[in-house]
N, C-alpha and C positions, 0 to 999 in steps of 0.2 A: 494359355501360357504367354501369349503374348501380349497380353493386355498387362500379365506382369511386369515383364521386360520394359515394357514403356513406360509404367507408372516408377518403377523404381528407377529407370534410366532419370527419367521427370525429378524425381525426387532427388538424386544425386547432383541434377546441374543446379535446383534449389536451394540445395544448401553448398552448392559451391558458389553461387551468388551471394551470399549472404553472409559465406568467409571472406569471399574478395571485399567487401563493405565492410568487415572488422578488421582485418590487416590493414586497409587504406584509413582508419581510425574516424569513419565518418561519426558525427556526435549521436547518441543514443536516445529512442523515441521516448518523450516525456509525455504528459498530460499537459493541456492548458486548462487556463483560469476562465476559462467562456469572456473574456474580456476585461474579465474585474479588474477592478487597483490599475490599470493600465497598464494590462501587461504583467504585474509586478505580481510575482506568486506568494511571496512568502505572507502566510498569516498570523497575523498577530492574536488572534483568540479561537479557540475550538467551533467550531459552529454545534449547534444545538442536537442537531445527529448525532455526531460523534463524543458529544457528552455523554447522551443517552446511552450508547453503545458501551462506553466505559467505565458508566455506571452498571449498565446488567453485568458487563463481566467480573466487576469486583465482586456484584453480587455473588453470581453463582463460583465464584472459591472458597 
């Protein structure tokens, strides 16, 4: 029982850390580009995976 109590107490100041970090509006965790374009995320054409991937899906509809 008391490995309860601690794991949940654990858990309770977890996520009170991490409301204190949404109230105070710190900015939210994105993905980066591995360096590409310098930085600069937006892409200007699909890359070849995600063709593929949106070809099978039309497919199977």
């Amino acid at each position: 029982m008391n490995y309860f109590i601690v794991t949940f107490v654990f858990m309770l100041f977890v996520i009170a850390i991490m409301a204190i970090g949404v109230i105070f509006g710190r900015k939210a965790i994105k993905g980066s580009c591995g360096g590409a374009n310098n930085g600069n995320c937006v892409c200007t054409e699909k890359c070849d995976k995600r063709k593929k991937m949106e070809a099978e899906a039309l497919e199977n509809v």
